[in-house]
C-alpha positions as CSV (number, residue, x, y, z in Angstrom):
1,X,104.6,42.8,76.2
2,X,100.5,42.3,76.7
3,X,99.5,40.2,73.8
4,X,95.7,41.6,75.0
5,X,93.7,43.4,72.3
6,X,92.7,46.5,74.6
7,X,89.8,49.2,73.8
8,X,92.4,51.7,73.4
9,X,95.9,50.3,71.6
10,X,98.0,54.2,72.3
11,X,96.5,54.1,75.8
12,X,98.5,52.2,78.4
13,X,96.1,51.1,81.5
14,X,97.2,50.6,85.0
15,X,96.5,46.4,86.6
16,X,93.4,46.4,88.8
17,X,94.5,44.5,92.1
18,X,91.5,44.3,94.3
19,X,87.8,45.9,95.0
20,X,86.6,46.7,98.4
21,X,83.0,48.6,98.5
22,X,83.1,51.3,96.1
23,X,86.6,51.4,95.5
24,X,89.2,49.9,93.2
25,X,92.8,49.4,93.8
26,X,95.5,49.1,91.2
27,X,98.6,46.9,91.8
28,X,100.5,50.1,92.6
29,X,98.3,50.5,95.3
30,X,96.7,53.4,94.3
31,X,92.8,53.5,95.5
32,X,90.2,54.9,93.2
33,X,86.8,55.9,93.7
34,X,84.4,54.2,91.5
35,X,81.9,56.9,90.9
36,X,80.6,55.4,87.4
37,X,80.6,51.8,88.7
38,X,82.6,51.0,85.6
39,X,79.5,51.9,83.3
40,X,76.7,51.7,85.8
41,X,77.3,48.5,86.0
42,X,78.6,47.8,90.2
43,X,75.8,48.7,92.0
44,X,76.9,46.7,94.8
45,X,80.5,47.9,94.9
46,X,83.1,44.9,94.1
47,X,83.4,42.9,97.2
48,X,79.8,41.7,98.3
49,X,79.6,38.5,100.2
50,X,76.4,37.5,99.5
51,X,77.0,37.1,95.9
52,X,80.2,36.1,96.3
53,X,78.8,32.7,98.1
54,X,75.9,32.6,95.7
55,X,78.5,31.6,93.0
56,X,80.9,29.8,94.8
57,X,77.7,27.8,95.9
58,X,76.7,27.2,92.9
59,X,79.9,26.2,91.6
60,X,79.9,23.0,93.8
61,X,76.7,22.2,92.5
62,X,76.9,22.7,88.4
63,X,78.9,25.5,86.8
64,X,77.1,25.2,83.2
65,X,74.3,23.2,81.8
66,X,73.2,23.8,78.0
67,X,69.8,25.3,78.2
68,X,69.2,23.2,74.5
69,X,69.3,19.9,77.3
70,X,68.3,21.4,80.9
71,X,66.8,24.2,82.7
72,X,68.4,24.9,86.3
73,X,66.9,26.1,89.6
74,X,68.6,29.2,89.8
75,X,67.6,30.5,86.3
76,X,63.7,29.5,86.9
77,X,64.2,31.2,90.7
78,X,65.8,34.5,89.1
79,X,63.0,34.8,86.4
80,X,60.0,33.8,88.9
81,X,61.6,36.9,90.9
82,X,62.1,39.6,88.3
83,X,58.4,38.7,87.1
84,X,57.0,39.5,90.5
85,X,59.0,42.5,90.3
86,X,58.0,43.7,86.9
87,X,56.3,46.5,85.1
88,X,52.4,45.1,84.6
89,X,52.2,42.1,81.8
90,X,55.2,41.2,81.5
91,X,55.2,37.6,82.5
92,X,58.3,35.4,80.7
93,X,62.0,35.7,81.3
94,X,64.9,35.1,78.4
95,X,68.4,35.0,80.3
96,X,71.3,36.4,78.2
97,X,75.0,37.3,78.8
98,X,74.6,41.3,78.4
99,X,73.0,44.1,77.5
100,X,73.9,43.7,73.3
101,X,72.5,40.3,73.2
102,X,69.3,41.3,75.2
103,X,69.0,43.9,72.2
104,X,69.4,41.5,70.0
105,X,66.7,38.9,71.4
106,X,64.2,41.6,72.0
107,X,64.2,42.6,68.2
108,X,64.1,38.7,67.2
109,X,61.5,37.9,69.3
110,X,59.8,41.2,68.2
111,X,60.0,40.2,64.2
112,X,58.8,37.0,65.4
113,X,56.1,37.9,66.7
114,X,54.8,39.5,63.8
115,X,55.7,36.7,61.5
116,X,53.9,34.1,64.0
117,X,50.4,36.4,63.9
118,X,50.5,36.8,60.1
119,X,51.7,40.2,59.7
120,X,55.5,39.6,58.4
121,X,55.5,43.1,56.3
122,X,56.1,44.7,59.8
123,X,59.7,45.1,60.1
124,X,60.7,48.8,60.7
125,X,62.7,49.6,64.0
126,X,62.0,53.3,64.9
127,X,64.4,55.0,68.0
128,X,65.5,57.9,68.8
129,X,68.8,60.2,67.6
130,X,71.2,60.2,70.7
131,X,70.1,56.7,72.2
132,X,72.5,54.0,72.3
133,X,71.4,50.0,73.1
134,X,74.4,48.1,72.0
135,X,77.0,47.6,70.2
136,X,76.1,44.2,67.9
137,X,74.9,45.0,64.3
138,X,71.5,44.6,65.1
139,X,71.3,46.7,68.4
140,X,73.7,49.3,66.9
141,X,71.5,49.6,64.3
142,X,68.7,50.5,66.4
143,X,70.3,53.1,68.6
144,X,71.2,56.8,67.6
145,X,74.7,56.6,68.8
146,X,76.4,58.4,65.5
147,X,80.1,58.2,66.1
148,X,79.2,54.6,66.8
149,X,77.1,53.4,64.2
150,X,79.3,55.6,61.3
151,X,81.8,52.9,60.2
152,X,79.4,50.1,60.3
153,X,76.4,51.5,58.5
154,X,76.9,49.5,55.0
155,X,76.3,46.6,57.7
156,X,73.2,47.7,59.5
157,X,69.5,47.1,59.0
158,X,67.7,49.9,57.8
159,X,66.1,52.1,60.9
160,X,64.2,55.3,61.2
161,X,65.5,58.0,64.6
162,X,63.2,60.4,66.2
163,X,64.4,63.5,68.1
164,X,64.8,62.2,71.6
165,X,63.0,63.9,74.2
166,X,65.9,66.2,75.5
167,X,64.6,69.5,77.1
168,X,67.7,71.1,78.4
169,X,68.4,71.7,74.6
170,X,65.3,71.5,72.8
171,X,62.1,72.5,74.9
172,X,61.4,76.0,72.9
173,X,61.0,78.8,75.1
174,X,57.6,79.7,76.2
175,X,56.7,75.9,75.8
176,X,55.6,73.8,78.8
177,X,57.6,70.5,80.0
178,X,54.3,68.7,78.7
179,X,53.9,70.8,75.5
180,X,57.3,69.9,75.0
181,X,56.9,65.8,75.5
182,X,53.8,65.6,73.5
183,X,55.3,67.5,70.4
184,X,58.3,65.3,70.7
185,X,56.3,62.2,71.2
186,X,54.2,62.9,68.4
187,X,57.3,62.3,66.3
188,X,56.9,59.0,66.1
189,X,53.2,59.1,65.3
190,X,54.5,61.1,62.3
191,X,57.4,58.4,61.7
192,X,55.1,55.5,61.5
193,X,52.4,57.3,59.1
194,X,55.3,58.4,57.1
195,X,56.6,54.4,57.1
196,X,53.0,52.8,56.9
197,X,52.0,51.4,60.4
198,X,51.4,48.1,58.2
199,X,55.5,48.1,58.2
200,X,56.3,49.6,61.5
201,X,57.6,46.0,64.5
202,X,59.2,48.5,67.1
203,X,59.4,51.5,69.1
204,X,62.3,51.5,71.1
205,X,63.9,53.6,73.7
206,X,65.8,54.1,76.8
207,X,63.7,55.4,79.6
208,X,66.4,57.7,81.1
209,X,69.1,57.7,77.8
210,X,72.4,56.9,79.7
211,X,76.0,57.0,78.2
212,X,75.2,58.8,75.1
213,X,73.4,62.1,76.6
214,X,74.3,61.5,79.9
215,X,71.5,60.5,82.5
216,X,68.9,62.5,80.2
217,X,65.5,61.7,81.9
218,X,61.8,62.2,79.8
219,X,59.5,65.1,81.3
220,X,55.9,63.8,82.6
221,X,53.9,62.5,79.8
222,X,55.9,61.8,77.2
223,X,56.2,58.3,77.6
224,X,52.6,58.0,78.1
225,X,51.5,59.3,75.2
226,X,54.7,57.2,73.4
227,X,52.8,54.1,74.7
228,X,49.2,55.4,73.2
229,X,51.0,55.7,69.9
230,X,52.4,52.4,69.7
231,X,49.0,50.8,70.9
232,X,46.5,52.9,68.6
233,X,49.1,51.4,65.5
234,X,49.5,47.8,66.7
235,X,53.7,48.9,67.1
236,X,55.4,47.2,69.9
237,X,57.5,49.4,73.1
238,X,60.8,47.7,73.5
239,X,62.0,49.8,76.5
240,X,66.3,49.2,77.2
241,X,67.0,49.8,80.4
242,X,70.2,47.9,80.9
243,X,72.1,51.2,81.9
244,X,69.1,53.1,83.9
245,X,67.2,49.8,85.0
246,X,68.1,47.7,88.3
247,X,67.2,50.3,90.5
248,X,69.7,52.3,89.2
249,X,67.4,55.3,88.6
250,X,65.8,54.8,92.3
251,X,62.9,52.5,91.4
252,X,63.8,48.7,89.4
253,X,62.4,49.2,86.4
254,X,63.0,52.9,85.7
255,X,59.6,52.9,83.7
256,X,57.8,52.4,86.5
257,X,58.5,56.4,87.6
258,X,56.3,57.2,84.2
259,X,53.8,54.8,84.8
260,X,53.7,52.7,81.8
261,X,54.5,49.1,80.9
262,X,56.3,48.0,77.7
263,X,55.6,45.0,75.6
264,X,59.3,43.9,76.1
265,X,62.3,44.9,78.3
266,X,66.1,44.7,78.4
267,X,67.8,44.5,81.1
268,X,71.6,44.1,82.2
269,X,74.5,45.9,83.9
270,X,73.3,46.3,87.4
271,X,71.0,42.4,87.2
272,X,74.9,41.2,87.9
273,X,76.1,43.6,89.5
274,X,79.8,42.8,87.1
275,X,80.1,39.6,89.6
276,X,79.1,37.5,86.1
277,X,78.0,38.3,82.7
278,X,74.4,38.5,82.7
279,X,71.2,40.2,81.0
280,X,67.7,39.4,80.1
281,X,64.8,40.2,78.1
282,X,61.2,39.9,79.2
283,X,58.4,40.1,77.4
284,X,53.7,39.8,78.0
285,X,52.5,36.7,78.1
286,X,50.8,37.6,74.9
287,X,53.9,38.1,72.7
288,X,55.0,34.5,74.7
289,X,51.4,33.1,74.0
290,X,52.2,34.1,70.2
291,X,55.3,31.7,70.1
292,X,53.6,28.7,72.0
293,X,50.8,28.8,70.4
294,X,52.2,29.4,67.0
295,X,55.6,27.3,65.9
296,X,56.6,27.1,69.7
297,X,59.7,27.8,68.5
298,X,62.4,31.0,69.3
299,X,64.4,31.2,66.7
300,X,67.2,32.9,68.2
301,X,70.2,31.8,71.1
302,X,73.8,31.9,72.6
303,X,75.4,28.8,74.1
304,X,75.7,30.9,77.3
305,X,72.3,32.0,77.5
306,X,70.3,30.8,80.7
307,X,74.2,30.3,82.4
308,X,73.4,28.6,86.4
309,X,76.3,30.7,88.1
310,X,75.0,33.8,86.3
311,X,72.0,33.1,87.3
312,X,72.9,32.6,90.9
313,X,74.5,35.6,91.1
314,X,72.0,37.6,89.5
315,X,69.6,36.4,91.3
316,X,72.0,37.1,94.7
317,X,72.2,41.1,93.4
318,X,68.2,41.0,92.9
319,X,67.7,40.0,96.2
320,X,70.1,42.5,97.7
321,X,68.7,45.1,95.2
322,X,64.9,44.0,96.4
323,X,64.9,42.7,99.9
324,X,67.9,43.9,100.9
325,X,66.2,47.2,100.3
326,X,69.3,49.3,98.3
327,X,66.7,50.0,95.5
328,X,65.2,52.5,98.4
329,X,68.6,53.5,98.8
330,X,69.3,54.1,95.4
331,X,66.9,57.0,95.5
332,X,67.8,58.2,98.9
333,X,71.5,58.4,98.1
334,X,70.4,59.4,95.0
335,X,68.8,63.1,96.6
336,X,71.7,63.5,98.4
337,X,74.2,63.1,95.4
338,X,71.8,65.7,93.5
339,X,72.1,68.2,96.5
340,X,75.5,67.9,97.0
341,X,76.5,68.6,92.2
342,X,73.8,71.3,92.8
343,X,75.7,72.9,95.5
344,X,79.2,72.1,94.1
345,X,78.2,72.9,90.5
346,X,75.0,74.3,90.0
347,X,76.5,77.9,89.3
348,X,79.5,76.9,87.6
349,X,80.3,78.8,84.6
350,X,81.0,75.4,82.6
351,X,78.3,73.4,83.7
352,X,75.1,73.7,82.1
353,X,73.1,71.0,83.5
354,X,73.1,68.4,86.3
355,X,69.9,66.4,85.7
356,X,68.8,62.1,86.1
357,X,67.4,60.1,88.7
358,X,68.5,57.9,91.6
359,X,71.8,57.5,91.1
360,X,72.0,58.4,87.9
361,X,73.2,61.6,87.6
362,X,74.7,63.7,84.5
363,X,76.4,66.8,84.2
364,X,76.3,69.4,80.9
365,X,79.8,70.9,80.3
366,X,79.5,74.2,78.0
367,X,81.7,77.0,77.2
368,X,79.3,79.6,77.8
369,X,76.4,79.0,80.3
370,X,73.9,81.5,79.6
371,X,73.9,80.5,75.7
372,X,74.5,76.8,75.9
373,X,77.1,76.9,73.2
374,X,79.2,73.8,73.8
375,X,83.1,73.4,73.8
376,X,84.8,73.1,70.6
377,X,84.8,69.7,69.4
378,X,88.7,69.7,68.8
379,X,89.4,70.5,72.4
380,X,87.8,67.1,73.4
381,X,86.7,68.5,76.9
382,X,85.4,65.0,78.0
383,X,88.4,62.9,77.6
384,X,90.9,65.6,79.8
385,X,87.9,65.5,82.5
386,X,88.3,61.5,82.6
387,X,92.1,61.5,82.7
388,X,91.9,64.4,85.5
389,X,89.3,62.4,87.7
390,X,91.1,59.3,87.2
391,X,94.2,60.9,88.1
392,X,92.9,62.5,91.3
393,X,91.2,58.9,91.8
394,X,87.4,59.4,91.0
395,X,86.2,56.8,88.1
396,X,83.9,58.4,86.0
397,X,82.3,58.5,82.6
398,X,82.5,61.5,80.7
399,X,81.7,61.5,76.9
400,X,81.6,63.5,73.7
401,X,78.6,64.3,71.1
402,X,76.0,64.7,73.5
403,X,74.2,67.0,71.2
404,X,74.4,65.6,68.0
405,X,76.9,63.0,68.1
406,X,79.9,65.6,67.2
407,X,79.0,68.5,69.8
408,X,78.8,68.4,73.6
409,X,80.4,67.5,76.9
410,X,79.0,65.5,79.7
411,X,80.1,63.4,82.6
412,X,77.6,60.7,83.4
413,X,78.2,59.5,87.5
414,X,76.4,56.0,88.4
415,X,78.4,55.2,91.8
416,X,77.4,52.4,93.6
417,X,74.2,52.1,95.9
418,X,76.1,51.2,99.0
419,X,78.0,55.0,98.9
420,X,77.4,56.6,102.0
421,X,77.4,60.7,102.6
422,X,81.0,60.9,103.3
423,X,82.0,59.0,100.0
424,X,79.6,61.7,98.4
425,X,81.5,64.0,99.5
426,X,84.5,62.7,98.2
427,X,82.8,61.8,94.8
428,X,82.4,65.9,94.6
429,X,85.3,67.0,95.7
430,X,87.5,65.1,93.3
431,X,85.0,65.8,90.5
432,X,85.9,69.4,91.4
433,X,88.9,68.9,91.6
434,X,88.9,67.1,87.9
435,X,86.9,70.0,86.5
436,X,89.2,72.7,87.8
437,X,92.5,70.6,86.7
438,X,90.2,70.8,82.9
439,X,88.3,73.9,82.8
């Protein structure tokens, strides 16, 4: 008898044994494609050496130092790296252990900042209905994730959602791509009047929405004229990309494809690659210059945060992911991934949509095509596709709600950079494979 609390208590899992490249091996021996990378989390696949000897290396010299007592060389090299690397402005680096805490520090350091430059009435979180960013109070708070947030909401802080911008369902017909991003953009110009800029700390959003819509990208403009709106009312752009960020979506930072910069960014996931916990949060020098120059103070912290042999292994992936150049492959592999659903799927009865980035694809599963009209709730059309792919030994990520947190299908694939065209065609054949078993 387990005496582990599982995810799942009526579900009985099967033992991983071993990783090698994109696939995962139980201890029946049974090999599985990891087309999801867990939840686009493996960029690297699971048996990279670099990393590997980045940790054991570090190991020998100091597995943990409290960051209350010491900084460490890895943790100031992995931040001096993902600063060159970053959007415009943003210019200091807080280390976490994951993608909820990253949440969690980039609202703290948001409510801060307000409170250190004499505005502490500002204090309302606006984001967007079918975003997700976490799963802590705060950062579940803040998404849009329904089904999530439901049995928790007598614990959450009080937050305002937006439509998100979503045009397979909700650009009107007649209406241009940028029509359609401007109106829904224009949302949260109408949100903040309606709360009183005076009140308003945040915007924030996923850049491409990942689990919770499945690899739903913005059309051109939108986030442009999102970042006008939050400068021309003094509201701060907290961009999470700790699913779609890393190079995940073919660039690494996926905001860099809409040509903006935020005021802070969460990042997570891919940074570590799953070889350690890891995440960060980094913010402009002028939300920094706030804190020093104000209390000098961060009010906010996690004994792991700033951990050397997460940082030596993030740092390893950031390399690999940078000059190791699999952020270029990202996209390349990306293209051909695209190509190769569009051929498999792109008239299939049940599939509505294939859309994302990079490697960061999604799939729209409906009951009728030409109307959109999703699957029946009841008949839980996601969870059969996951045990189908899993069975035929594809890992992938299908979930429920897309539309409105009750309605929709989708499959969400996030496979790891290093697949190569005959692992793609694999990836597609067992999806089909999957599908047809389900549909």
């Amino acid at each position: 008898m387990s005496h582990i609390f599982p995810r799942n208590c009526k579900i009985a899992l099967p033992q991983v044994a071993h990783g090698d490249g994109v696939y995962l091996f139980d201890t029946e021996g049974k090999r599985y494609l990891d087309g999801s990378g867990g939840a686009a989390v493996s960029c690297l696949g699971h048996s990279d050496p670099d990393v590997s000897a980045a940790i054991k290396a570090q190991l020998d010299r100091v597995a943990f130092a409290h960051t209350g007592f010491f900084t460490s060389q890895p943790a100031e090299a992995l931040a001096d790296k993902l600063v060159a690397h970053a959007p415009e402005g943003l210019d200091r680096v807080y280390l976490v252990s994951g993608g909820s805490e990253a949440v969690e520090a980039a609202l703290k350091l948001a409510r801060q900042y307000f409170i250190e430059t004499g505005q502490p009435e500002r204090h309302r979180v606006i984001a967007r209905r079918q975003s997700y960013h976490g799963n802590t109070l705060g950062a579940l708070a803040t998404g849009g994730n329904m089904w999530r947030r439901e049995p928790f909401a007598p614990l959450m802080i009080e937050t305002s959602h937006i439509a998100p911008c979503y045009a397979y369902r909700d650009q009107q017909k007649g209406e241009t791509a940028w029509d359609y991003g401007q109106r829904v953009a224009n949302e949260l110009e109408a949100e903040i009047c309606r709360l009183g800029p005076e009140n308003v700390m945040a915007f924030v959003a996923e850049p491409v929405v990942g689990a919770t819509a499945g690899a739903v990208p913005p059309v051109e403009g939108y986030f442009k004229r999102i970042r006008e709106i939050c400068d021309h009312h003094g509201v701060l752009l907290i961009l999470d990309e700790i699913m779609c960020g890393m190079g995940r979506t073919g660039t690494l930072f996926a905001c860099e494809q809409d040509g903006i910069s935020p005021d802070i960014i969460t990042i997570a996931k891919g940074l570590g690659a799953g070889y350690q916990p890891v995440g960060a949060m980094l913010c402009t020098g002028h939300i920094y210059d706030a804190i020093e120059q104000g209390s000098g103070f961060f009010q906010h912290g996690h004994t792991y945060v700033g951990h050397p042999t997460a940082a030596a292994a993030a740092l390893a992936v950031l390399t690999r992911l940078t000059d190791g150049g699999l952020v270029a492959r990202a996209q390349e592999m990306g293209e051909k991934l695209d190509t190769a659903l569009r051929a498999a799927f792109g008239q299939h009865p049940h599939v509505g949509d294939i859309r994302g980035r990079g490697l960061f694809r999604g799939l729209e599963l409906v009951e009728d095509r030409e109307t959109k009209r999703p699957f029946p709730r009841e008949r839980a059309v996601h969870k059969t596709v996951k045990r189908a792919a899993f069975e035929a030994g594809l890992i992938c990520y299908p979930m429920g709600g897309t539309i409105d947190g009750q309605r929709g299908d989708h499959i969400l694939l996030a496979p790891p950079f290093i697949l190569t065209d005959t692992q793609t065609d694999e990836l597609v054949t067992k999806l089909s494979t999957a599908l047809g078993a389900t549909l």
